[in-house]
N, C-alpha and C positions, 0 to 999 in steps of 0.2 A: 504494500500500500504506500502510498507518496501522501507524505503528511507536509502539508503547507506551512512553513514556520512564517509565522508573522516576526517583523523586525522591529525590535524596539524603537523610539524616536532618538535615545541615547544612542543608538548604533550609527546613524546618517554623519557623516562629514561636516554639516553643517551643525548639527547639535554641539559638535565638540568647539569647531570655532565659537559658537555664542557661549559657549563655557568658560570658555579661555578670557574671551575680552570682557566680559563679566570681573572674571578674577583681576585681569591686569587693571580695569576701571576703578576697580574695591579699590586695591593696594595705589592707586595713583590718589585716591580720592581721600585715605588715611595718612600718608607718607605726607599730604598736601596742610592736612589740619595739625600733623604733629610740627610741621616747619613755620607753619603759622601764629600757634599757641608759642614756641620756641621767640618767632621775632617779636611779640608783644611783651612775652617777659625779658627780655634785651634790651626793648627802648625803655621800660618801665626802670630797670635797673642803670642803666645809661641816665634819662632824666633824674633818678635818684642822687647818682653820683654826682651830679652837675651844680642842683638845688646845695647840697651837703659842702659841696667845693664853694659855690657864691657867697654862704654861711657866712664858714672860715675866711673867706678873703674880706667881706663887709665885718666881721667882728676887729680884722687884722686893723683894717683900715680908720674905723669909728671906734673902736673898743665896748661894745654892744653889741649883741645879737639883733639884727630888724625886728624890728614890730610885729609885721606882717609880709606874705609870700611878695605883695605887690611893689615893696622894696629895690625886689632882686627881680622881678620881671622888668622893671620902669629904668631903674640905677643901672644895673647892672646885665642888662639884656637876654634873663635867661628867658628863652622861648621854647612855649611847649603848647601843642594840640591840644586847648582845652576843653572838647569834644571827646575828647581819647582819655586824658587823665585828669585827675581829680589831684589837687595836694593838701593836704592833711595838714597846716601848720599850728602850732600851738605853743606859742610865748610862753613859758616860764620863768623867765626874769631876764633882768639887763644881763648879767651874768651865767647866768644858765642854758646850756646849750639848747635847741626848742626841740620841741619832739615833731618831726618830720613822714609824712606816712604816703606814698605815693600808693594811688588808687586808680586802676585799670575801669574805668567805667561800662558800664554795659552796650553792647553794641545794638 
């Protein structure tokens, strides 16, 4: 007797290509979000280092800590997306270094 084998749809040539590019899509589409999340925490810690540096140079300079962030944006030209970060400052005295918090805002 001749028994008709039906072929799976996995079996076709073309099932395997749309497998394939499936998987290479995934892995382009993860590879993409991890390099992404990577360059946001870089500028965040980049602008942190910068805010931290203008501190020390206006403390050097005045012998005080600023007031407020707007000091060292206006005086001292620090520029930053503020669509993108949030800065956190918070005077604790003429003398005391201020407590500094960069914050990555919600997209």
């Amino acid at each position: 007797m001749n028994k008709i084998s039906k072929k799976k749809w996995t079996d076709t040539p073309l099932a395997g290509t749309v497998i394939c590019f499936i998987c290479i899509i995934t892995i382009f589409y993860i590879g993409f979000h991890t390099l992404e999340r990577g360059s946001f925490a870089h500028r965040r810690d980049n602008l942190e280092l910068a805010v931290n540096r203008n501190i020390v140079r206006y403390y050097a300079t005045y012998g005080y800590y600023p007031e407020d962030i707007s000091r060292l944006t206006g005086d001292y030209g620090l520029l930053y997306d503020e669509r993108e970060f949030y800065i956190d400052y918070r005077m604790l005295g003429d003398n005391i270094y201020p407590d500094v918090t960069v914050i990555l805002k919600e997209q």
